[in-house]
C-alpha positions as CSV (number, residue, x, y, z in Angstrom):
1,X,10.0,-3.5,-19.9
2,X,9.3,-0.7,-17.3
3,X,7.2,-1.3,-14.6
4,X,4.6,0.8,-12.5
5,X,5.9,2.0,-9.5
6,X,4.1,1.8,-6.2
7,X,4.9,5.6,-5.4
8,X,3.3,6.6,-8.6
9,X,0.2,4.6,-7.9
10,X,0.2,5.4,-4.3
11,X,0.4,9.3,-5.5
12,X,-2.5,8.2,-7.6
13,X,-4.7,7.7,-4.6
14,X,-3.6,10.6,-2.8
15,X,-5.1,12.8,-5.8
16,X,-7.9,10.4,-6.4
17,X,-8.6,10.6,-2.3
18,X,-8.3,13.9,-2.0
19,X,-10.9,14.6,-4.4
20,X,-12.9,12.7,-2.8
21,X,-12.9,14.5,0.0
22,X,-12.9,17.3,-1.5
23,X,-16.1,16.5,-3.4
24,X,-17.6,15.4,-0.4
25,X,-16.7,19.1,1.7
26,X,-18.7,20.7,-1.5
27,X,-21.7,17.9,-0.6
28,X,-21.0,16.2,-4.0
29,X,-21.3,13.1,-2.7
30,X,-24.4,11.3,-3.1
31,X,-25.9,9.4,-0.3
32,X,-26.2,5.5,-0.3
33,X,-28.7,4.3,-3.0
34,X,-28.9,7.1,-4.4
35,X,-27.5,8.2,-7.9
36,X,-27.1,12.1,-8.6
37,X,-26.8,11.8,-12.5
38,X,-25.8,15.9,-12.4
39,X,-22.6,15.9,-10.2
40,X,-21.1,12.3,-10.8
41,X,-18.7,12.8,-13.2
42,X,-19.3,10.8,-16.4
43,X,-16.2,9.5,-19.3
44,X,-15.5,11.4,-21.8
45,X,-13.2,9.7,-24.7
46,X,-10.2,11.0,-26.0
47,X,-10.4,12.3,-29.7
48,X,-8.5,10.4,-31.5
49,X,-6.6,12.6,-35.0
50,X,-5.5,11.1,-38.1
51,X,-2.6,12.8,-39.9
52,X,1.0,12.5,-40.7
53,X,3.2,12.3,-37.7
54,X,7.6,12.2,-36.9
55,X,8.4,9.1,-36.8
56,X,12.3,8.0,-36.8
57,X,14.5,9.6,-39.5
58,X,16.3,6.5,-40.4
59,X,13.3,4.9,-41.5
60,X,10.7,7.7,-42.4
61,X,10.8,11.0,-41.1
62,X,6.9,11.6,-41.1
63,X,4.6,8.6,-41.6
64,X,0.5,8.6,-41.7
65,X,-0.9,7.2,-38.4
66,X,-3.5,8.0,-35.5
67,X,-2.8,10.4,-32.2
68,X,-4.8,11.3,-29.8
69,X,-4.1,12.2,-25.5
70,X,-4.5,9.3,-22.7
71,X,-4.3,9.7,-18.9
72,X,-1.8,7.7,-18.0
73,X,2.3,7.9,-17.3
74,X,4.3,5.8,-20.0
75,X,4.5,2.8,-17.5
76,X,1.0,2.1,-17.2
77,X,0.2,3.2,-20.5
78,X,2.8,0.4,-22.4
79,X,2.0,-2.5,-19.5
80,X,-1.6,-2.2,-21.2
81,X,-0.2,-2.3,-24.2
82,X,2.0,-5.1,-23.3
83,X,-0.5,-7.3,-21.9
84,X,-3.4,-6.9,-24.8
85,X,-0.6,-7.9,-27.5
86,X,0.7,-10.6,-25.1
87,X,-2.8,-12.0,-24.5
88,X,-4.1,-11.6,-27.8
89,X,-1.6,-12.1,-30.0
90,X,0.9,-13.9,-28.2
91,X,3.6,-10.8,-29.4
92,X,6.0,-9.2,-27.1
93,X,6.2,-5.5,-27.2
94,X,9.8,-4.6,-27.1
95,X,11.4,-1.1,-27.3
96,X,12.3,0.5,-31.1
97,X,13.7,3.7,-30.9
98,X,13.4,6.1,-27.7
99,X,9.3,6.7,-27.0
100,X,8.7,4.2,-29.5
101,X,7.7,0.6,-28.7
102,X,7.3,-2.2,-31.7
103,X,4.9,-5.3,-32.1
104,X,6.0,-7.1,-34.9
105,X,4.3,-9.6,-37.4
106,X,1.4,-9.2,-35.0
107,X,-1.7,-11.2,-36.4
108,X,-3.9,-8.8,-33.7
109,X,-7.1,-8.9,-34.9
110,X,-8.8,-6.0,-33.0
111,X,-7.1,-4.4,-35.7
112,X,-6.5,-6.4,-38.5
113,X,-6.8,-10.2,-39.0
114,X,-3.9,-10.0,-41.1
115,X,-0.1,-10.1,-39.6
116,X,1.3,-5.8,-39.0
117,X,3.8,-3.9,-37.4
118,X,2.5,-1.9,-34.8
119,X,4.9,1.4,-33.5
120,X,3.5,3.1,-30.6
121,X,5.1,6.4,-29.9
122,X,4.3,7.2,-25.9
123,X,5.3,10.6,-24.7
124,X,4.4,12.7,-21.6
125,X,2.1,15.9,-22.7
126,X,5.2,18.2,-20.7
127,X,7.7,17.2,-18.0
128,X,5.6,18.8,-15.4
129,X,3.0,16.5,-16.5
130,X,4.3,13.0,-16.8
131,X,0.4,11.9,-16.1
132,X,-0.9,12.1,-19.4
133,X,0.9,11.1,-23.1
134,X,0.4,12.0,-26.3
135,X,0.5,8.4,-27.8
136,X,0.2,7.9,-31.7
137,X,0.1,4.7,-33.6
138,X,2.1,3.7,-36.9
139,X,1.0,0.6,-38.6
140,X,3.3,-0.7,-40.9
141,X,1.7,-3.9,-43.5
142,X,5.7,-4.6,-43.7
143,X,8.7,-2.8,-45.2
144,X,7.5,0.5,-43.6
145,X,4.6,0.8,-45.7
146,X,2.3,2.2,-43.2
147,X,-1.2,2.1,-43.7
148,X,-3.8,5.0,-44.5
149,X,-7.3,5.2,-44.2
150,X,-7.7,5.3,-48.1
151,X,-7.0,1.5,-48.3
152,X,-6.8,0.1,-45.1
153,X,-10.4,2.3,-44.2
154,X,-11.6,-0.6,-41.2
155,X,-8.3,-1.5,-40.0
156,X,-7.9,2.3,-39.3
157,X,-11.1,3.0,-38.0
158,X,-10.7,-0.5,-35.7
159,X,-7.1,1.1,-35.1
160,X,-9.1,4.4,-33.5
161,X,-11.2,2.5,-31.6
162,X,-8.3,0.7,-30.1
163,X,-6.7,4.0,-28.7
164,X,-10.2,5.1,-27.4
165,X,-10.1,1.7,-25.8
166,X,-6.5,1.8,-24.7
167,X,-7.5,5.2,-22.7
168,X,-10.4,3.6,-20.9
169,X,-8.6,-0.2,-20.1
170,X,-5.4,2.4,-18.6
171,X,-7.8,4.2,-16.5
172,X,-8.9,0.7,-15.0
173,X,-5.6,-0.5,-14.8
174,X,-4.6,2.4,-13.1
175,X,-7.6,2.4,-10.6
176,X,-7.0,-1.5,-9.7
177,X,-3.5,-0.6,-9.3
178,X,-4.4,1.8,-6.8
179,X,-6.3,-0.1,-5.1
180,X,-4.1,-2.8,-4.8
181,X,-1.9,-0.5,-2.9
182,X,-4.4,0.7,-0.6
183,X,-5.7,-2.5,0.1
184,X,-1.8,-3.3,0.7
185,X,-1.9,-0.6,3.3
186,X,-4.9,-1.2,4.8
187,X,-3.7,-5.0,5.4
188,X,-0.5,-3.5,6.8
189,X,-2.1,-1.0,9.4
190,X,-4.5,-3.9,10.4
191,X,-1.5,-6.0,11.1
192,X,-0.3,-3.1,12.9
193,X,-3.5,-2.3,15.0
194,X,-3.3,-6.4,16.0
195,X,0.2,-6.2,16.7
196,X,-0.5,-3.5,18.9
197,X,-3.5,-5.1,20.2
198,X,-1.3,-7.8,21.2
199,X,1.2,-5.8,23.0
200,X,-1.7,-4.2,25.6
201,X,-2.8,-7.1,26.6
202,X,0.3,-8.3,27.2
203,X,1.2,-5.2,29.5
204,X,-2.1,-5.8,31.0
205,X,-1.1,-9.0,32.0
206,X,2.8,-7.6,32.8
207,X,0.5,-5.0,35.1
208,X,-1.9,-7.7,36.6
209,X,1.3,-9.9,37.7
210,X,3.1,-7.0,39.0
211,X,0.0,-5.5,41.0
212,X,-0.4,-9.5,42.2
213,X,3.1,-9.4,43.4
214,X,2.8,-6.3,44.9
215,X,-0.3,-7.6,46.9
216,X,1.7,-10.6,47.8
217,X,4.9,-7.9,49.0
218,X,2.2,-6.0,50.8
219,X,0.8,-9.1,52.6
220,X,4.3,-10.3,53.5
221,X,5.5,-6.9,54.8
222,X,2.2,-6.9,57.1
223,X,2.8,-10.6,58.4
224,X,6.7,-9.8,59.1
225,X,5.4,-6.4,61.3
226,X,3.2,-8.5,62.9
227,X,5.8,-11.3,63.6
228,X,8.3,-8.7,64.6
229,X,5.5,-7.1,67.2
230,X,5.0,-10.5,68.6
231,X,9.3,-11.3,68.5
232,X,9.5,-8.0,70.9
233,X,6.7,-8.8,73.2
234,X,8.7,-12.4,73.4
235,X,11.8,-10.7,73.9
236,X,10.5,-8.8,76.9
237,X,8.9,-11.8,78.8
238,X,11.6,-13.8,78.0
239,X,14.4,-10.6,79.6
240,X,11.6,-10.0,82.4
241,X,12.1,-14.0,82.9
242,X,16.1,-14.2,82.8
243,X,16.1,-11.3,85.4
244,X,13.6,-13.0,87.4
245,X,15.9,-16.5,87.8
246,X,18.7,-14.5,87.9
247,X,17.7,-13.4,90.8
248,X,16.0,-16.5,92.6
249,X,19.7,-18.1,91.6
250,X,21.6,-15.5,93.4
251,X,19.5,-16.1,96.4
252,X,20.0,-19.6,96.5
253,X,23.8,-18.8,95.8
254,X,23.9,-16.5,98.8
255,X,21.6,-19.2,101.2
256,X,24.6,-21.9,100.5
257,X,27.7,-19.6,101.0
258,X,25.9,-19.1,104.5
259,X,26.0,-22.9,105.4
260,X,29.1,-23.5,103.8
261,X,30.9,-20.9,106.3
């Protein structure tokens, strides 16, 4: 089963984002509590054709069934698929034949309350646009025998419906996917503006300890200038006192060489 990727969704809001913006450049945008019927863009469904269609050669090279064009790649397009057949008829959608996915013995009553093969054929409009499909549905009553509107008149017209249906439920899914990845992001950059957060005020701190030792270096530079000032003033007393004794002792040295003559 292939999955949606997050790059295709996250391209999905770029475009969606950007025409946003774009719409709101032009003044398309209509202020809060206020609804401007004329330039919000409204749904339009897909026409849905009923006709004869390829199908695979091995089995039937044309077979009757319904077409019509969705938005949506061929990932998000099947996982809807996938999920409403899972959910509501407990039936895995498994691949057939290349663009062509198979519910089997499906009791899905959307469509039909009794049991049918359902062959969805899913392929891009071009392979410069891989955005939209042409999708058509086969439904086989068993042995091949796919149904036509000349017997099976509700089934197909509940089989229309579905495809309309299928178009808008993709749209959602698509959308929620979106936002899911931007609400992904914007977790991450808030995660990222706390981390950051974090960080400043721990170089603030960093800052506030190294200005408070450098306060601390300033006041111990000023008290050893001072003490060095007073050590030199010390030093010259205690020189100007040496000099002074020295010379009272060489007095007293001279007076007792005189009586000891």
């Amino acid at each position: 089963m292939k999955k949606i990727t997050s790059t295709a969704l996250l391209l999905l809001f770029v475009w969606a984002n950007s025409t946003a913006l774009k719409a709101q450049e032009n003044g398309n945008i209509p202020k809060a509590g206020q609804f401007m019927s004329e330039e919000m863009p409204t749904y339009m469904a897909p026409k849905v054709e009923q006709g004869t269609y390829p199908f695979v050669k091995k089995v039937a090279a044309n077979a009757p069934g319904l077409t019509t064009v969705l938005d949506g790649s061929t990932e998000s397009i099947l996982t809807v698929i996938e999920n409403k057949f899972k959910e509501a008829a407990d039936v895995k959608v498994k691949s057939f034949k290349k663009d062509i996915y198979l519910a089997e013995a499906a009791k899905f009553q959307e469509i039909s309350n009794g049991n049918m093969d359902y062959y969805f054929k899913i392929s891009p409009v071009s392979k410069e646009n891989q955005d939209q499909c042409q999708v058509t549905l086969f439904i086989s009553a068993g042995n091949n025998n796919f149904i036509t509107k000349d017997k099976y008149g509700e089934e197909m017209d509940a089989a229309s419906q579905f495809l309309v249906n299928l178009d808008r439920n993709t749209r959602i899914f698509n959308l929620n996917a979106a936002i899911a990845v931007q609400q992904k992001l914007v977790e991450e950059a808030k995660a990222k503006k706390q981390e950051l957060e974090k960080a400043k005020e721990d170089l603030d701190q960093e800052k506030a300890d190294i200005e408070k030792q450098q306060e601390e270096l300033a006041n111990k530079l000023e008290e050893n200038a001072a003490n060095m000032e007073k050590n030199a003033e010390e030093q010259a007393q205690a020189t100007e006192k040496v000099t002074k004794v020295t010379g009272g002792l060489t007095d007293l040295q001279k007076k007792l060489q005189v009586l000891q003559q």
